[in-house]
C-alpha positions in Angstrom: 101.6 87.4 107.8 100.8 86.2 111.4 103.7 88.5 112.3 103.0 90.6 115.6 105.5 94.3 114.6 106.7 96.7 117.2 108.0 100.0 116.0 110.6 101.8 118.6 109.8 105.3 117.4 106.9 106.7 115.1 108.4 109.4 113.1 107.9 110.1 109.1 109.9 106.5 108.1 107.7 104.5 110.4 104.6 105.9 109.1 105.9 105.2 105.8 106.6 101.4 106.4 103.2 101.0 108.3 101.4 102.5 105.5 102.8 100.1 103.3 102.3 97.3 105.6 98.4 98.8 105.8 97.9 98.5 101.8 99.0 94.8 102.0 96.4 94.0 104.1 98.8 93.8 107.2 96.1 94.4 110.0 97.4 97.4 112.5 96.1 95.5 115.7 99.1 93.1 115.3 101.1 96.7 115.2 102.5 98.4 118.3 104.5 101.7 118.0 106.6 103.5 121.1 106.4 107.2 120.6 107.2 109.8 123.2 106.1 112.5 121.5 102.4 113.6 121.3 101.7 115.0 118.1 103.4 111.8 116.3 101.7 110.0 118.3 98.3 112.1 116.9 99.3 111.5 113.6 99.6 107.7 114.0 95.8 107.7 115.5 94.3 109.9 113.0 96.1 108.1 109.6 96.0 104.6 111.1 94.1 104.5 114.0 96.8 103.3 116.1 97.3 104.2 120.2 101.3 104.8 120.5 102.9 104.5 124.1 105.1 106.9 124.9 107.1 104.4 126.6 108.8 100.8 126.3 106.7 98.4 128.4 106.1 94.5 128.6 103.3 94.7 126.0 106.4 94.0 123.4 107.1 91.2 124.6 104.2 89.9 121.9 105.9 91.2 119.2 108.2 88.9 116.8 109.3 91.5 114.8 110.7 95.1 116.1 111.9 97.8 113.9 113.6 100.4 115.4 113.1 103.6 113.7 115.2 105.7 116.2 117.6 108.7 115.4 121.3 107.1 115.5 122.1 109.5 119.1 119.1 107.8 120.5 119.1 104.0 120.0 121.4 102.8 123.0 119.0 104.6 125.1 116.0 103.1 123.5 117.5 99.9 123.1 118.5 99.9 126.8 114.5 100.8 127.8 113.1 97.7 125.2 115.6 95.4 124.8 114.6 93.6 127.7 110.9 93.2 126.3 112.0 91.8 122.5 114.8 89.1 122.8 113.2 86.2 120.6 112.1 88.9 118.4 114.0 89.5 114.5 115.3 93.1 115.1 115.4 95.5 111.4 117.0 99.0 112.2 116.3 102.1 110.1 119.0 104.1 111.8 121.6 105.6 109.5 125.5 104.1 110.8 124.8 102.4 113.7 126.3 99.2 112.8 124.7 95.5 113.7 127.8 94.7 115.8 126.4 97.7 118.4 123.1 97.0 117.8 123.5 93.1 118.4 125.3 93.7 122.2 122.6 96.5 122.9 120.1 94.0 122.9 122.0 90.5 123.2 120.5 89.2 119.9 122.4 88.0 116.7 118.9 88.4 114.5 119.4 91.9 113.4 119.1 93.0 110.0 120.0 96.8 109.3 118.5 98.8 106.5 118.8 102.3 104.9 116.0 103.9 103.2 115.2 107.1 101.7 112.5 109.7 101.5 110.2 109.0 98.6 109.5 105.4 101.1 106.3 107.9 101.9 105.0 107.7 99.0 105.6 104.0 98.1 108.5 105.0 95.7 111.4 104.7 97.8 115.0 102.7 97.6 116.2 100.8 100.7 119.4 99.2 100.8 119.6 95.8 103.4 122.4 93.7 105.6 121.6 90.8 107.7 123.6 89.1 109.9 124.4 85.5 109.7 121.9 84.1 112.8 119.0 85.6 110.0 117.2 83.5 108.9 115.6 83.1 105.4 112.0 83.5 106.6 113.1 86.3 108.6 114.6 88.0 105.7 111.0 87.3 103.7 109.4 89.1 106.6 112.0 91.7 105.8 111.4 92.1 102.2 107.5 92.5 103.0 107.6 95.2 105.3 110.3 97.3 102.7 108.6 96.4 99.5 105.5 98.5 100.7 108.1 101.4 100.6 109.0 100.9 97.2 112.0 98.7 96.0 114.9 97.0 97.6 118.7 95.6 97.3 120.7 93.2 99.6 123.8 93.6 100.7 126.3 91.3 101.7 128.8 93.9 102.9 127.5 95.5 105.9 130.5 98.4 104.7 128.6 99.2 102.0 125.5 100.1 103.6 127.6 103.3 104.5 127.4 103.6 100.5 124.4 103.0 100.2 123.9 106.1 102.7 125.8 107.9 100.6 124.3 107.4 97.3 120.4 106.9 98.2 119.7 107.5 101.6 121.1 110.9 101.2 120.8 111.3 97.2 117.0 112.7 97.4 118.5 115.5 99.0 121.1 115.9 95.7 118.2 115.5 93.3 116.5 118.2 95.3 119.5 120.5 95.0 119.7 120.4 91.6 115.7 120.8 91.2 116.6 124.1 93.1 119.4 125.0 91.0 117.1 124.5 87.6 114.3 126.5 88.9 116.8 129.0 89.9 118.0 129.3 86.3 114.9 128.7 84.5 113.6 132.0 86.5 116.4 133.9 85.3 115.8 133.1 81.7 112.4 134.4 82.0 110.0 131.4 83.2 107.9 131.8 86.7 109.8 129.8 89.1 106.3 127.5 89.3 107.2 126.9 85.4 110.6 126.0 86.2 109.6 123.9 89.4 107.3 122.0 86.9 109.7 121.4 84.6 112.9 120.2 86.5 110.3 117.6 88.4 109.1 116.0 85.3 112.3 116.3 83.8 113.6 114.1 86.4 110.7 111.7 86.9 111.5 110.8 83.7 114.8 110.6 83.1 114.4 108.1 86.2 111.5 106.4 84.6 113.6 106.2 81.5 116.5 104.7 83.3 114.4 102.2 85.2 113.0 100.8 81.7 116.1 101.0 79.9 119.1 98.0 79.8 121.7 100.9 79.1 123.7 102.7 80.9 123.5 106.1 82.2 126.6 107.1 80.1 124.8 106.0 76.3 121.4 107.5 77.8 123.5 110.9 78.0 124.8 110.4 75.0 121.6 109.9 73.3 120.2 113.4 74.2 123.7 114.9 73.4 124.2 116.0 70.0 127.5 117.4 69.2 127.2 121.5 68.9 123.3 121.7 69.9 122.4 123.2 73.6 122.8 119.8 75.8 126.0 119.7 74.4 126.7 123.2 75.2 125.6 122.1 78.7 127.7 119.2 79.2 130.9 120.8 78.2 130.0 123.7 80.5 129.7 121.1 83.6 132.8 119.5 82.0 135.0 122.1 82.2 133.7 123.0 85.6 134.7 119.4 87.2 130.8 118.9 88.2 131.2 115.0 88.0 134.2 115.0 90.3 132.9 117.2 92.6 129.8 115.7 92.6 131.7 112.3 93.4 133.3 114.2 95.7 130.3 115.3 97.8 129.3 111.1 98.3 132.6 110.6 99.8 131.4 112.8 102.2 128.2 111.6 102.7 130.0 108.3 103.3 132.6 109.3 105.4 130.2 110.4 108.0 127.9 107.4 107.9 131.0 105.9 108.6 131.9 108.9 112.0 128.2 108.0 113.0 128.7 104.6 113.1 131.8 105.3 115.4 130.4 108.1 117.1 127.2 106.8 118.0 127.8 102.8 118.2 129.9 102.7 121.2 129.3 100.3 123.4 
C-alpha cells in the first residue's frame, strides 16, 4: 500500500487503526497524525515512534488518505484548520453522527466514506460498520477495508441511516455487554463467589457465547434454546427476565442509543 495516511486526531481509535495498519506491514513514515494534546502525542512516539503536530499544516498535503478521528463537537473546527491541505485526498471519518453530507461541504470533497467502530478495535477484535458515498471509488473503498480489517471485522452499508444503527447496536453495545458483566459479578458476589470469581466468569461466559455464535449458522433464538431446558435454572432465569420485560427494555435502551446518533448528527453537522 503506497498509500501516504493522515490522521486528524490521535486518541485511543487512531492508535487502534495505526496499530493495525503497523502489523500489516504498513510503514509509519508514510503516517502523519495531528494531535494537540501532549501526552497523546507521547503515547504515539513511545508505541509507534511517530512525531504528532499539534496543529494542521501543509505537510498533509502529501497524504492521499485522511481519517479524521475527531470528537463529533470538534470536526467543523478541525475540518476548517485541514481541509485546505487534503482536497484530492479519500476522507474516512470515525466520528459518531456527523453525517457525509456535513462532512462533504466542510471540506468541498464528495470522497468521504464514514465509519463507526467500537472499543475492542484496540485489541484487533473490534466491529466497524461503513458508508461511502457515491464519488468512492472501488479502490478507495479497498484502501478502506485495509485500514478497518486491522481493527477486527467489518460490514457495508448502503444506507448511510443505518449507520445511526449501527451506533446503536455496536458502537455503543460494548458498553451493554459491560453492564451486564457488572450486573453478573454483582450477583455472583452475593451468592457467595469473590467478585474476581464472578468477574472471571461472566467474561468467559461471554467470550464464548460470542465465539459460539460466530461459528454457528443458527440463530441466537435456537442457541438460547439449546441451553434452556424446561424447569432447570436457565430456564428459571429466562422466565424471571421474561416476566420482567428485559428484552423490550433492552430494545428499548437502542432506540435511544439511536435516537441520539441521530440529535448528534443534527446537533453537531450544521453547516
Amino acid at each position: 500500500m503506497s498509500e501516504h495516511i493522515a490522521f486528524i486526531g490521535g486518541g485511543n481509535m487512531a492508535s487502534a487503526m495505526i496499530s493495525g495498519l503497523h502489523k500489516q506491514g504498513f510503514p509509519v513514515s508514510q503516517i502523519d497524525v495531528i494531535e494537540p494534546f501532549e501526552e497523546a502525542q507521547a503515547r504515539l512516539k513511545s508505541h509507534f515512534g511517530i512525531e504528532a503536530r499539534p496543529m494542521a499544516d501543509t505537510a498533509l498535503c502529501r497524504a492521499t488518505i485522511v481519517i479524521w478521528a475527531v470528537k463529533p463537537q470538534s470536526f467543523q473546527e478541525a475540518a476548517q484548520q485541514a481541509g485546505n491541505h487534503t482536497t484530492g485526498a479519500l476522507h474516512i471519518s470515525v466520528a459518531a453522527g456527523i453525517r457525509s453530507d456535513s462532512i462533504a461541504l466542510w471540506l468541498d470533497n464528495q470522497r468521504i466514506i464514514r465509519t463507526m467502530p467500537n472499543t475492542p478495535a484496540l485489541i484487533g477484535k473490534g466491529m466497524t460498520g461503513l458508508f461511502a458515498r457515491p464519488a468512492v471509488s472501488d479502490s478507495d473503498r479497498q484502501h478502506a477495508e485495509r485500514i478497518v480489517s486491522g481493527m477486527g471485522r467489518f460490514l457495508w452499508f448502503e444506507d448511510e441511516g443505518q449507520l445511526d444503527a449501527v451506533t446503536a447496536i455496536s458502537g455503543s453495545g460494548p458498553a451493554y455487554m459491560f453492564y451486564f458483566m457488572e450486573a453478573m459479578t454483582t450477583a455472583g458476589a452475593e451468592m457467595g463467589l469473590s467478585r474476581e470469581q464472578a468477574y472471571q466468569l461472566a467474561v468467559g461466559t461471554f467470550i464464548g457465547a460470542g465465539e459460539l455464535a460466530l461459528s454457528s449458522h443458527e440463530p441466537p433464538e435456537i442457541l438460547r434454546q439449546r441451553v434452556t431446558s424446561k424447569g432447570g435454572t436457565t430456564h428459571a432465569a429466562i422466565v424471571s427476565m421474561e416476566e420482567s420485560h428485559i428484552k423490550e427494555l433492552f430494545a428499548k435502551a437502542l432506540h435511544a442509543a439511536q435516537r441520539r446518533a441521530v440529535e448528534m448528527g443534527n446537533e453537531f453537522g450544521k453547516n
